[in-house]
Wavefront OBJ file of the C-alpha trace (Angstrom):
o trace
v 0.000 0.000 0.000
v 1.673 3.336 -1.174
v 1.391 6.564 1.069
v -1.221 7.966 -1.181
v -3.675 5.155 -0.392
v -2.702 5.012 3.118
v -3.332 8.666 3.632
v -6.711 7.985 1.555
v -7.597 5.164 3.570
v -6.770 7.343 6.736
v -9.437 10.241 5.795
v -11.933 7.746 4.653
v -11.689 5.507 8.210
v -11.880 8.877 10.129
v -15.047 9.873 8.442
v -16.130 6.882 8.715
v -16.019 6.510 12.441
v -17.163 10.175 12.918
v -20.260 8.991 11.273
v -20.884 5.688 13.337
v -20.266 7.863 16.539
v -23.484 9.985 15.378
v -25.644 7.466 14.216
v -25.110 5.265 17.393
v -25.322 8.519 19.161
v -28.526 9.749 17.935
v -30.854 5.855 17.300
v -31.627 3.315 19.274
v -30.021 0.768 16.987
v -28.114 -0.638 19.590
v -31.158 -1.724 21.660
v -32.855 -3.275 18.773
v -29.990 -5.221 17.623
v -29.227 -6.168 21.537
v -32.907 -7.453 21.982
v -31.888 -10.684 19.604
v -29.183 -11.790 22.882
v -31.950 -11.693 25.557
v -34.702 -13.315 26.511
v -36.725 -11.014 28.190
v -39.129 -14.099 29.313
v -36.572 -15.359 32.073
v -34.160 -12.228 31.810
v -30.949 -13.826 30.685
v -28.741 -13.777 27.908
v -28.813 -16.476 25.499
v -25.304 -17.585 25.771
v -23.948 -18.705 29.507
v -20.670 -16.215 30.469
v -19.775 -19.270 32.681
v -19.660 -21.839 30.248
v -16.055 -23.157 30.403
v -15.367 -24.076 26.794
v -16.625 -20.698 25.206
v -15.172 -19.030 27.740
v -11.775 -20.691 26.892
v -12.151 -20.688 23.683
v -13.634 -17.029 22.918
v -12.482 -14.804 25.700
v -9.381 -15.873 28.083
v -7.240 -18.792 26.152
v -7.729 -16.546 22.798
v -6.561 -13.437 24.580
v -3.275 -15.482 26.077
v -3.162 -16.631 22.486
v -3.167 -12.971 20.975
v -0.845 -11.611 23.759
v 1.898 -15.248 23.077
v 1.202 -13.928 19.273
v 2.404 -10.413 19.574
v 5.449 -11.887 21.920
v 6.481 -14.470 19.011
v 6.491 -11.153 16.267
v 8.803 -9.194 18.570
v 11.195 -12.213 19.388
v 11.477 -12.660 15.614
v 11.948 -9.551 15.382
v 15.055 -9.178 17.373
v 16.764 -12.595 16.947
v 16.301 -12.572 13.480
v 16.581 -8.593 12.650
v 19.618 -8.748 10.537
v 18.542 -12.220 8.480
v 17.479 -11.602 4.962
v 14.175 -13.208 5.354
v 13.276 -11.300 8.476
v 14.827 -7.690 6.154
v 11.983 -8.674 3.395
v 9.333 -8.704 6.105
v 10.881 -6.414 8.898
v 7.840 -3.337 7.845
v 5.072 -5.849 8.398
v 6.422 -7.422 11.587
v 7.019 -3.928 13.236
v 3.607 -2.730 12.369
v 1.903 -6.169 13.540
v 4.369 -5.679 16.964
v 3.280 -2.011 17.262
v -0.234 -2.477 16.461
v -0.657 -5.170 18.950
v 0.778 -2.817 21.779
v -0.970 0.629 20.738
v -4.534 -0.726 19.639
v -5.689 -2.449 22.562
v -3.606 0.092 24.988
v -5.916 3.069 22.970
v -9.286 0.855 23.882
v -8.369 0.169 27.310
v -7.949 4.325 27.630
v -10.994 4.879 26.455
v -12.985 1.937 28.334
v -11.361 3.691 31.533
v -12.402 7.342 30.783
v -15.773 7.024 29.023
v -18.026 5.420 31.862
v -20.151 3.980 29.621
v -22.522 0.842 30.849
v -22.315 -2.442 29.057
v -26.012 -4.040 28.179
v -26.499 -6.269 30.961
v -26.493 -2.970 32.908
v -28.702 -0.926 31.718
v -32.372 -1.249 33.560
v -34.071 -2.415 30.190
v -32.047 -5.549 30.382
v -32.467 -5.710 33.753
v -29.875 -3.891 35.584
v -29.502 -0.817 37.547
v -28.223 1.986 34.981
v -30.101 4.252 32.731
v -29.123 3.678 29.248
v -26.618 6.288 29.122
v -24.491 6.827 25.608
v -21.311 7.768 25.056
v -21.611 11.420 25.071
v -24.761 11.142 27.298
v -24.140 12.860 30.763
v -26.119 10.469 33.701
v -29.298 11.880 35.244
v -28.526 14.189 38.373
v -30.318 12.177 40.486
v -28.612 8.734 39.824
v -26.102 7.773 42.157
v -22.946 6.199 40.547
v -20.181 4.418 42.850
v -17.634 3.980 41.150
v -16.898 4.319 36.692
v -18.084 1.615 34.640
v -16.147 0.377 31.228
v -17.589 -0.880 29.025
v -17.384 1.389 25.871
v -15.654 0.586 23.647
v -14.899 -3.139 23.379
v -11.963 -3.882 24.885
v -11.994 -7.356 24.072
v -12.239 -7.669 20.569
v -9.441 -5.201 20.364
v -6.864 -7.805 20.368
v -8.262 -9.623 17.398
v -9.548 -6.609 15.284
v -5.067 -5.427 15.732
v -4.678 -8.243 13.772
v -5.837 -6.602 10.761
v -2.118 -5.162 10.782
v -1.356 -8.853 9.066
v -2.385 -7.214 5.898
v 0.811 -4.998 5.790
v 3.303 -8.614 6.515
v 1.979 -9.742 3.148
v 3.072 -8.480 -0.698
v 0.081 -10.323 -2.535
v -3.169 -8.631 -2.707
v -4.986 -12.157 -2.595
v -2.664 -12.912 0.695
v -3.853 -9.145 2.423
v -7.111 -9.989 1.884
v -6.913 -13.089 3.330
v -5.445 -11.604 6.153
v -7.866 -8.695 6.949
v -10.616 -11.316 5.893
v -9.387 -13.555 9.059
v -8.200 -10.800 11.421
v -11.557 -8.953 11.128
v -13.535 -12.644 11.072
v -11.411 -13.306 14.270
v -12.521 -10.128 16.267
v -15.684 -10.049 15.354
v -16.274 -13.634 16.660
v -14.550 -12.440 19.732
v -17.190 -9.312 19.730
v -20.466 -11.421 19.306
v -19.228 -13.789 21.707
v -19.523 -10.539 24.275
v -22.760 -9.498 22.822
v -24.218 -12.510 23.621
v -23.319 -12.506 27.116
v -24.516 -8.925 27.530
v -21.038 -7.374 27.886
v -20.887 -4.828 24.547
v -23.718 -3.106 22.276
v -22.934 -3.384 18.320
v -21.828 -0.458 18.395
v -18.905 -0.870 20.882
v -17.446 -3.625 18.644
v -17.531 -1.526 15.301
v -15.947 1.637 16.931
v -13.544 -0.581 18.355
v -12.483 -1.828 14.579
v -12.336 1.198 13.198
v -10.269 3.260 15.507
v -8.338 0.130 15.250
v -7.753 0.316 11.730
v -7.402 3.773 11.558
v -4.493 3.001 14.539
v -2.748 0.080 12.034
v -2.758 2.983 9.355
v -1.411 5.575 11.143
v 1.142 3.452 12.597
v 2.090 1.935 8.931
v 2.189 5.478 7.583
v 4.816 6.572 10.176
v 6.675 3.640 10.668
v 7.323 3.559 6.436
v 7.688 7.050 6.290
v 10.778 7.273 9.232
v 12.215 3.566 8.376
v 11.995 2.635 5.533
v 11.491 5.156 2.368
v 14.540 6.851 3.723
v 16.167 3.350 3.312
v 15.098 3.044 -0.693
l 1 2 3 4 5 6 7 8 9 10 11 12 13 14 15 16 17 18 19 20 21 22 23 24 25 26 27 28 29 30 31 32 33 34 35 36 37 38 39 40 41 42 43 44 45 46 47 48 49 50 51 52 53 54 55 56 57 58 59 60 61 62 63 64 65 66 67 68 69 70 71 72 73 74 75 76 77 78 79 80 81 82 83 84 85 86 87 88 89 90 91 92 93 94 95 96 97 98 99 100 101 102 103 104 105 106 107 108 109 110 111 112 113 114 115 116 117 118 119 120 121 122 123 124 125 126 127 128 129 130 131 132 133 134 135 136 137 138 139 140 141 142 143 144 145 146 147 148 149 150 151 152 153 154 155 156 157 158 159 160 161 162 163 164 165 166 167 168 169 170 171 172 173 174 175 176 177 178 179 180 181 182 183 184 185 186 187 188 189 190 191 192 193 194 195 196 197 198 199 200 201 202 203 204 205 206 207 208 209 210 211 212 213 214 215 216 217 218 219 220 221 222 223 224 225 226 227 228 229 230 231
């Protein structure tokens, strides 16, 4: 990906997520879509948060996994740097390294500043909050102990950083593959969370696309200071 469609991509992903921050903002989308996990005749979410092999599998042996991932990049990284085969590759690896690090550290920022309730807090589904939004303030009256994070999703953060695999590969068919399994990946990982009640839709596409927008950024810079001086 040249500069010039990196710096195209950039504008288009900001706008982008500009405009899902509005629409979210100003519908109740997120409710609707939310109503399809719950089952308002017992009050529960249609998929157990204590079922051991989803759990495992979807939420805290794939987040070891991501975090053993992003450890494996960087020791290639430095035992290998000077190997020829590591030289062909060394752009991709750095931003998949960098990405990995800066992506979910940017979500967990936000999660811990926004005070934003998940779904299975919110009185319609049978907690205690109002259904506040993102740039909602909470009504005077309600008493809050302590912040809540849940916006955005923090989770699906480490898979959706994966979509920096598409600048490790040279083949078009190969990034596509790539951003077709990092973003297949994360979203599983983000269902998997709307189904227990933890994240709105919304929370898992805002979490993509500043995540994109992040690999993009991070691609631009890292080519610009690294390696174009280098050719």
């Amino acid at each position: 990906m040249t500069q010039k469609s990196i710096n195209f991509q950039i504008l288009l992903s900001f706008i982008l997520l500009v405009f899902v921050l509005i629409f979210f903002q100003v519908t109740d989308v997120d409710i609707y879509i939310q109503e399809l996990f719950f089952n308002f005749n017992n009050m529960t979410w249609i998929w157990n948060r204590q079922e051991p092999i989803s759990e495992f599998l979807l939420y805290s042996g794939l987040k070891k996994s991501l975090i053993v991932f992003a450890l494996f990049i960087l020791g290639i990284l430095v035992i290998f740097w000077r190997k020829q085969i590591i030289k062909k590759y060394r752009f991709g690896l750095i931003v998949i390294v960098l990405s990995s690090i800066i992506v979910p550290f940017t979500i967990i920022s936000l999660k811990n500043i926004t005070n934003t309730p998940c779904p299975k807090n919110i009185e319609y589904f049978g907690g205690n909050y109002p259904d506040i939004k993102v740039f909602d303030s909470y009504p005077k009256d309600f008493v809050q102990y302590g912040k809540i994070r849940c916006w955005p999703a923090g989770h699906a953060s480490g898979g959706f950083a994966l979509m920096s695999l598409f600048f490790l590969f040279k083949k078009r068919k190969n990034q596509i593959l790539a951003l077709g399994f990092a973003i297949s990946l994360a979203w599983l990982m983000g269902l998997y969370k709307m189904a227990i009640g933890d994240h709105f839709l919304s929370h898992t596409i805002i979490t993509m696309l500043i995540a994109w927008l992040e690999i993009l950024l991070i691609a631009k810079f890292t080519k610009r200071k690294f390696f174009e001086k280098s050719t």
